[in-house]
C-alpha positions as CSV (number, residue, x, y, z in Angstrom):
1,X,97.3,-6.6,-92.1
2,X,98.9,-4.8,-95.1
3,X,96.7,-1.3,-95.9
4,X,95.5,-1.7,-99.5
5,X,96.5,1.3,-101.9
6,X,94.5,2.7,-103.2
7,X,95.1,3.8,-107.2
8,X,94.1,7.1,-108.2
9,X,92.6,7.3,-112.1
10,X,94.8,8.3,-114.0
11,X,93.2,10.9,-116.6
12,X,94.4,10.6,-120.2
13,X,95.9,14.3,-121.5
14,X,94.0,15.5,-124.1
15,X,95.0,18.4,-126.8
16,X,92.4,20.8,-124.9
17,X,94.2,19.7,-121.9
18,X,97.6,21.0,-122.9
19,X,95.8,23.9,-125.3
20,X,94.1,25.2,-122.0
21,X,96.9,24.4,-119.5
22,X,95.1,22.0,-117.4
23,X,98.0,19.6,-117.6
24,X,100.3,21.8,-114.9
25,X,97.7,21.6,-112.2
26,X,98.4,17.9,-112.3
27,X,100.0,15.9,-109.8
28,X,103.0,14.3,-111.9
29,X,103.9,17.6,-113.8
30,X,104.2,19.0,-110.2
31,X,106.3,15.8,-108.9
32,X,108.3,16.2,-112.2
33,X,109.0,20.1,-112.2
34,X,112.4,20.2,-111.1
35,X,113.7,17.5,-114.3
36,X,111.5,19.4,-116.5
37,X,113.3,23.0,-116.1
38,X,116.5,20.8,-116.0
39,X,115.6,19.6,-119.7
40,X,114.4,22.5,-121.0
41,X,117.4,24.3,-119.7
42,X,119.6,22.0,-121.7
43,X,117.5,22.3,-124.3
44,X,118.5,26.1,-124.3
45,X,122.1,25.7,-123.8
46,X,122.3,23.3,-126.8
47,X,121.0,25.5,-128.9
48,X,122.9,28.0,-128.1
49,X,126.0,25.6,-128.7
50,X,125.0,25.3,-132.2
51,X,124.2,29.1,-132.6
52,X,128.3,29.7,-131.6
53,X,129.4,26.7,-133.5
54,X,127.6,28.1,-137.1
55,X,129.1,31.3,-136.1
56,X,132.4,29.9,-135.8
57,X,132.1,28.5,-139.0
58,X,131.0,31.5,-140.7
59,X,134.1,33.4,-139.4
60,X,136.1,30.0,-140.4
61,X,134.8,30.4,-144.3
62,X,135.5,33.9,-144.3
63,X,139.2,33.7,-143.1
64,X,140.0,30.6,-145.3
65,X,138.9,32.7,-148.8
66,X,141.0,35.5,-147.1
67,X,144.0,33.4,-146.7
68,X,143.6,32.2,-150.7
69,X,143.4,36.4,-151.9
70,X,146.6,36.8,-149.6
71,X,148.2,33.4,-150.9
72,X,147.4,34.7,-154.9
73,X,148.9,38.3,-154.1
74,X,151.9,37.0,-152.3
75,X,152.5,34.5,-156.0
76,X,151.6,37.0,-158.2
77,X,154.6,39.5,-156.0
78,X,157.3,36.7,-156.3
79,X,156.5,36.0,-159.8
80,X,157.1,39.9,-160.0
81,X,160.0,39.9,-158.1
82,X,161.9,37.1,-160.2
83,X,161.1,38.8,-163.2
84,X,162.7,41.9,-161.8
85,X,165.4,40.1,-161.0
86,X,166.3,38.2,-164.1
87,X,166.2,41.7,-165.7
88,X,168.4,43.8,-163.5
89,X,171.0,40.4,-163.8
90,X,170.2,40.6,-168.0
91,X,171.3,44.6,-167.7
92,X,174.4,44.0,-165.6
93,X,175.5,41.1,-167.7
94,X,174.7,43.2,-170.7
95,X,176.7,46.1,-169.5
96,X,179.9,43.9,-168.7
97,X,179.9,43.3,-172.6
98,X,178.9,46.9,-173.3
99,X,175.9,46.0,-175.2
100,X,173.1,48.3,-174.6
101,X,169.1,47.4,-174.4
102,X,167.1,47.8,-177.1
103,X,164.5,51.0,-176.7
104,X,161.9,49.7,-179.9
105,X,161.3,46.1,-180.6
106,X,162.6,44.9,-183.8
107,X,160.3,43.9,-186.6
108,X,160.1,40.8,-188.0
109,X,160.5,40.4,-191.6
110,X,158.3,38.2,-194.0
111,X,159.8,36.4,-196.7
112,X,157.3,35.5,-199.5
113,X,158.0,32.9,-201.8
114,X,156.1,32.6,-204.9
């Protein structure tokens, strides 16, 4: 004949329970233990994860807005630079015709009719 098994009652875990620690003396925490530290230790590498991933993107933020200053400086220069350039090529053309620049601005004259 088969043995009969016999069921063990099954207590129902209360909030004193897991406020007093009652619930690790039991028998299913104890068969569970090893998957438990496995969970919890997953649980602490993910957030870790996400702690170096908002890093990241911290650092990510900070070198995009540095990239725009450095792409506004490196317009602003060129613009400069043309300008220069259209000026020296102004003086030399100027100076093949022997005309020479201008040290005041001229004045504009108003004509008033009445």
């Amino acid at each position: 004949m088969a043995k009969k098994v016999q069921s063990k009652e099954v207590q129902k875990l209360t909030l004193n329970d897991v406020l007093k620690g009652n619930f690790l003396n039991r028998e299913g925490f104890q068969k569970h233990f090893k998957f438990i530290c496995l969970l919890f230790t997953l649980m602490l590498m993910m957030i870790y994860s996400s702690h170096l991933v908002s890093k990241k993107i911290k650092v990510i933020n900070a070198l995009k807005e540095q990239t725009e200053e450095y792409k506004s400086r490196n317009a602003y220069a060129q613009s400069k630079l043309i300008k220069i350039r259209l000026e020296s090529e102004l003086g030399k053309e100027m100076m093949s015709d022997s005309l020479l620049s201008l040290e005041s601005h001229p004045h504009k004259i108003l004509i008033q009719t009445p």
